[in-house]
N, C-alpha and C positions, 0 to 999 in steps of 0.2 A: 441758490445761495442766499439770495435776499429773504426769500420765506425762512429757510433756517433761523436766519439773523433776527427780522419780526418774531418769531415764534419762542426764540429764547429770551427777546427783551421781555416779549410778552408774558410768559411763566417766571420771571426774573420777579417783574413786578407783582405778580400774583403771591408770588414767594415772600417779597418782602413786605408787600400789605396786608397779608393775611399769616404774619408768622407768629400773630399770639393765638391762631389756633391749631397750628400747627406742630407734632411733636419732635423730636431732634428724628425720629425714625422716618417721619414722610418726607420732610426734606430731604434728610440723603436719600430716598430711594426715589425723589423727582430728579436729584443731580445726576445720580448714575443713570435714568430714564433720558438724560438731556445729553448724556455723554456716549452713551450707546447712540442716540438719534444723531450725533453731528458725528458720529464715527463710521459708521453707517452709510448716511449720504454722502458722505468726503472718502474715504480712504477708500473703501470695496468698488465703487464704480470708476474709480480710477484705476487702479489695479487691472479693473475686469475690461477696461478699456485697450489697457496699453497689449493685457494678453487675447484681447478680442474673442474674449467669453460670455457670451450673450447671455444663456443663463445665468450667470454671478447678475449680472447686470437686473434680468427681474426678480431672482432671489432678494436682492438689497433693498428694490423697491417695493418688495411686498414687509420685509422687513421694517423698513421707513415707514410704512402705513400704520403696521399693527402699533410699531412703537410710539406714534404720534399719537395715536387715537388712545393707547394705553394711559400717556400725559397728559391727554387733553383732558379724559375721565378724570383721571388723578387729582388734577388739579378742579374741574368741578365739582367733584364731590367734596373737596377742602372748602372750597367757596360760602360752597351750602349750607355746610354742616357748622 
């Protein structure tokens, strides 16, 4: 929970210091990338808990990896460029 929280201030800030070079198109597709990722790690592994679904469980977390590492590109290549 706490990385969640770090990792969205973190691109929050990325988002707002770097938004004059960014276009109205990468921003929403960092939010939707941020909202798939807190949806992801909150909702499915709860779910897959209460119905004691192990694989939901590493499905979600492999899910969580791609889609982090997807933002974390995302947002370094805005950085960069």
């Amino acid at each position: 929970m706490l990385i969640i929280i770090l990792s969205g201030h973190y691109v929050q800030r990325i988002v707002r210091t770097g938004s004059e070079k960014m276009t109205q198109n990468s921003r929403r597709t960092i939010t939707i990338k941020l909202f798939i990722f807190t949806f992801i790690s909150q909702v499915i592994p709860q779910l897959a808990k209460r119905h004691q679904v192990i694989h939901i469980v590493r499905t979600a977390n492999l899910f969580i990896l791609i889609v982090s590492l997807s933002l974390f590109l995302h947002t370094l290549i805005l950085i960069t460029s």
